[in-house]
C-alpha positions as CSV (number, residue, x, y, z in Angstrom):
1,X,-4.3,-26.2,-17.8
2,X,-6.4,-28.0,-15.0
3,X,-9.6,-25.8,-13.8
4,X,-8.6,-23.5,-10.7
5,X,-4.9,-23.6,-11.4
6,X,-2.5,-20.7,-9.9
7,X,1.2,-20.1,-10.5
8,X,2.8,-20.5,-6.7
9,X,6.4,-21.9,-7.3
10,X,8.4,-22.1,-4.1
11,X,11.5,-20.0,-3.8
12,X,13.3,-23.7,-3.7
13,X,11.3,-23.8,-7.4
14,X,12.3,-20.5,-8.4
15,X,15.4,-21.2,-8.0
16,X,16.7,-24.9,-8.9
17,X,14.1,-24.8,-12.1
18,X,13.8,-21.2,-13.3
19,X,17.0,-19.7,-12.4
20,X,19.5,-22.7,-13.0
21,X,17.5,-23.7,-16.4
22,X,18.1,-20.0,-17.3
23,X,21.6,-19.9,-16.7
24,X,22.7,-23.5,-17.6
25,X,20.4,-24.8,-20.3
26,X,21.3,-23.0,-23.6
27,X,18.4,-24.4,-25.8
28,X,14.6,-24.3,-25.2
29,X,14.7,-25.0,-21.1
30,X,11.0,-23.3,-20.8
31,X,7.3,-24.2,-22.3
32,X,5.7,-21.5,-23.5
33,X,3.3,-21.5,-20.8
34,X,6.6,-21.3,-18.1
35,X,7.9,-18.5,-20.8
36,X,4.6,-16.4,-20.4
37,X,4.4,-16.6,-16.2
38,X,8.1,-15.4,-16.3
39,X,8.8,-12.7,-18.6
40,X,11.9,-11.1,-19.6
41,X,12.2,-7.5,-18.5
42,X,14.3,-4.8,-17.0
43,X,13.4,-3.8,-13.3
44,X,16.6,-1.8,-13.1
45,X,15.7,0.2,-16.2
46,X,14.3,3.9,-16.9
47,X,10.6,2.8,-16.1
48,X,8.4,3.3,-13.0
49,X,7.2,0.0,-11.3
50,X,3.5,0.9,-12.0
51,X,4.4,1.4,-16.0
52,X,6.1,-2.1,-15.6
53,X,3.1,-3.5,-13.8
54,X,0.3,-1.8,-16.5
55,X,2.8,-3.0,-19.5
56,X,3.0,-6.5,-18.2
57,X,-0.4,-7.5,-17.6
58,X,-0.2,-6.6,-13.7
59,X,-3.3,-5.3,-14.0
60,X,-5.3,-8.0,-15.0
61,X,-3.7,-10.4,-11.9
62,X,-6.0,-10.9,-9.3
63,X,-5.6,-11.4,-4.8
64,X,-2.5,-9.5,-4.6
65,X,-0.8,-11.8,-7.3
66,X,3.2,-10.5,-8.5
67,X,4.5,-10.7,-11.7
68,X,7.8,-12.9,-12.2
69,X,10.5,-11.5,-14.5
70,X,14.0,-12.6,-15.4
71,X,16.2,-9.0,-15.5
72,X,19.8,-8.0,-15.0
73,X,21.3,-6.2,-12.0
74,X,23.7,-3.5,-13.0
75,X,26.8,-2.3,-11.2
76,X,27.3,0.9,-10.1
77,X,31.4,0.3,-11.6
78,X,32.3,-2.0,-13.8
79,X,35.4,-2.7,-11.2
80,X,33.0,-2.4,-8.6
81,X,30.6,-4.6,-7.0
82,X,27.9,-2.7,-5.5
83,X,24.6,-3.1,-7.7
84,X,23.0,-0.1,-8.6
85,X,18.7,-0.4,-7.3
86,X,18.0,2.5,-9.7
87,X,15.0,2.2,-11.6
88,X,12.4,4.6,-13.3
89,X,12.5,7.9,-11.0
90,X,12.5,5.8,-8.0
91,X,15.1,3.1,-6.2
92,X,14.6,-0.3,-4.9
93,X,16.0,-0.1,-1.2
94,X,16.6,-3.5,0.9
95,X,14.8,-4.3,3.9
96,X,16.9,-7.8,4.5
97,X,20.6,-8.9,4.2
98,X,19.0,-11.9,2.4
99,X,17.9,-15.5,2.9
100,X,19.4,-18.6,2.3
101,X,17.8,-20.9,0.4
102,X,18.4,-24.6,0.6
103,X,18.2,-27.6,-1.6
104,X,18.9,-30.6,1.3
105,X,21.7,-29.5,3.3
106,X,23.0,-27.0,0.0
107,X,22.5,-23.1,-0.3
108,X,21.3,-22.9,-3.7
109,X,20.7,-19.3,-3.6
110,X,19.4,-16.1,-1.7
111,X,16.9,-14.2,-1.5
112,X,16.5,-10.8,-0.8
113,X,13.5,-8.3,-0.5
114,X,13.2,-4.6,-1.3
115,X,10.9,-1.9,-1.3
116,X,10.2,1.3,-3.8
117,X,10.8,4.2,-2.5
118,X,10.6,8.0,-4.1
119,X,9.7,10.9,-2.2
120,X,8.5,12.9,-5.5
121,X,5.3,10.3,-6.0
122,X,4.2,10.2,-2.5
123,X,1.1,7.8,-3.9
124,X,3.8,5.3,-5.1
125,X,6.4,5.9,-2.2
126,X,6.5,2.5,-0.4
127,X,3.9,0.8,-2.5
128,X,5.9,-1.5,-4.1
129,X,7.3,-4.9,-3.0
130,X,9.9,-7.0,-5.0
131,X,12.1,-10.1,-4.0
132,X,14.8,-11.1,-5.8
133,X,16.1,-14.6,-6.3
134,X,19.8,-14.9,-6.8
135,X,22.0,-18.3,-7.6
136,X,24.7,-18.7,-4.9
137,X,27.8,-17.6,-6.5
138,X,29.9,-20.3,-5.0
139,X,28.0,-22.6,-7.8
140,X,28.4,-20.1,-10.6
141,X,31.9,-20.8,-12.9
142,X,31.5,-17.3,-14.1
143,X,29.8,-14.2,-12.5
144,X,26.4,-14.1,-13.8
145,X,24.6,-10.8,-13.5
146,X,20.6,-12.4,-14.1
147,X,18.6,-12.9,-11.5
148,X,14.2,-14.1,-11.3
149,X,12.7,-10.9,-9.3
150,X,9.2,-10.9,-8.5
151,X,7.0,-7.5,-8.3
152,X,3.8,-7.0,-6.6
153,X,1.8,-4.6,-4.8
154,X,2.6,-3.5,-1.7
155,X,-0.9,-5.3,0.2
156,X,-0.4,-2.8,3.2
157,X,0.0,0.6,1.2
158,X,-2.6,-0.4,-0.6
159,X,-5.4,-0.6,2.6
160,X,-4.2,2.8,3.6
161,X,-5.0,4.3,0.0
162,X,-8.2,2.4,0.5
163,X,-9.1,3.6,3.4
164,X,-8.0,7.6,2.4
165,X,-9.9,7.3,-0.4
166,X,-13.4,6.1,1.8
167,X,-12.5,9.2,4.4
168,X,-12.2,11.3,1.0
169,X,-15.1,10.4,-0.4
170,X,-16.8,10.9,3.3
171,X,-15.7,14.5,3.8
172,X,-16.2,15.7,-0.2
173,X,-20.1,14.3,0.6
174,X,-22.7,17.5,1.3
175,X,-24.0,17.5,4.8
176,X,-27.6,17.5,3.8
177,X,-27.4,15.0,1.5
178,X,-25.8,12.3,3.7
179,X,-27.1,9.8,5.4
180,X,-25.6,10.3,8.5
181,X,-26.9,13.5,9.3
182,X,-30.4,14.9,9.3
183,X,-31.7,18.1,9.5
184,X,-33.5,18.5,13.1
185,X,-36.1,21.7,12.7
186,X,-36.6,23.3,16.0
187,X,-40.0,22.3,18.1
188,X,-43.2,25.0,17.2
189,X,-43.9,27.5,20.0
190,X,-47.3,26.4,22.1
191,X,-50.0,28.8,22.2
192,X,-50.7,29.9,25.9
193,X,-54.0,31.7,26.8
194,X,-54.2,35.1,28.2
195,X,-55.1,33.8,31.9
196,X,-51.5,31.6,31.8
197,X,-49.7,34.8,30.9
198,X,-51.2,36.8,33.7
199,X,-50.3,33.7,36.0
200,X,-46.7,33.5,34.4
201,X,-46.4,37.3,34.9
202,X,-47.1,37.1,38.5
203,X,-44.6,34.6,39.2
204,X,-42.2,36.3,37.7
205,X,-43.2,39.4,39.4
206,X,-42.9,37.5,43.3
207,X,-39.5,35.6,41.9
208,X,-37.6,39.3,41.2
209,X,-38.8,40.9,44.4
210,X,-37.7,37.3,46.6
211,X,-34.3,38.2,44.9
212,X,-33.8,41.6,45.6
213,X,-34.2,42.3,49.2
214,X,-34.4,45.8,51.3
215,X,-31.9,48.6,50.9
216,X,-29.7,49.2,53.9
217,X,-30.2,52.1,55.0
218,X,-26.5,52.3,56.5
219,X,-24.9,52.2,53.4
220,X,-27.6,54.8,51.6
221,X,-26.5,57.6,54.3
């Protein structure tokens, strides 16, 4: 592989090489280099997107890069035709109808985006993004339930965990040890001589009688 080389197919690639090859060429249609940047694995399955992510190598991606797997999408019938998002303790739930995607004038496939939601993992509620790439049916002989999904990180859950962890870390930080605050010690009386006092005195003295003025003598009888 060249020097500075990234995986970024297009959906159009995803699609009319990855998908099609998968479903219409029965005999050796990847590399093994095109094997190891899509994987086989479950995302409708019993585990968790971050177990997927850690298992996968998800970890060791770097600028908000997504993993690419070939899975299957379960029904919720066998009769039926509503797909069941289950997967781990959490579900995938759509955030578009889905986009067309074209090859000249042909739709080829769709597209369609969803997001991980599960209320009992707050830290993981939301913080998941995948898209899933579908063939368009009309192209299909028989019903074929694989589809190429990509997972990644959600980029904007992840600055708000940033940024609670930096307030965290702010607030759990002992006043007198931070840098932001420093102790200010009150300023040292200043000695006075006896002569000032006396003066002081006296003003005070003038100052309370100014304030009070005579009694009336109306309202003492």
């Amino acid at each position: 592989m060249a020097v500075g080389y990234r995986f970024r197919p297009t959906d159009k690639e995803l699609v009319t090489h990855y998908l099609f090859n998968k479903l219409f060429v029965q005999t050796g249609p990847f590399n093994d280099h095109e094997s190891f940047l899509v994987k086989e694995g479950n995302l409708y399955g019993s585990m968790d997107p971050w177990d997927i992510w850690r298992i996968y190598g998800g970890d060791n991606l770097k600028d908000n890069r997504p993993l690419y797997f070939f899975t299957r999408v379960k029904k919720v019938s066998v009769n039926g035709s509503r797909i069941c998002r289950r997967v781990g303790s959490g579900t995938w739930v759509g955030e578009a109808s889905g986009e067309k995607i074209l090859s000249g004038n042909e739709v080829v496939g769709f597209k369609k985006r969803f997001r991980y939601e599960n209320q009992e993992s707050p830290d993981d509620n939301g913080a998941w993004i995948m898209h899933e790439f579908a063939i368009n049916p009309s192209l299909l002989k028989n019903q074929s339930d694989i589809v190429l999904c990509l997972m990644k990180k959600n980029p904007v859950a992840e600055k708000k965990k940033r940024k609670l962890k930096q307030l965290n870390d702010i607030s759990d930080e002992p006043c007198m040890s931070s840098k932001r605050f420093k102790l200010v010690e009150p300023p040292l009386p200043v000695p006075i001589s006896v002569h000032q006092q006396q003066q002081a005195e006296l003003l005070s003295c003038r100052s309370f009688k100014s304030c009070n003025p005579k009694p009336n003598l109306w309202m003492q009888y």
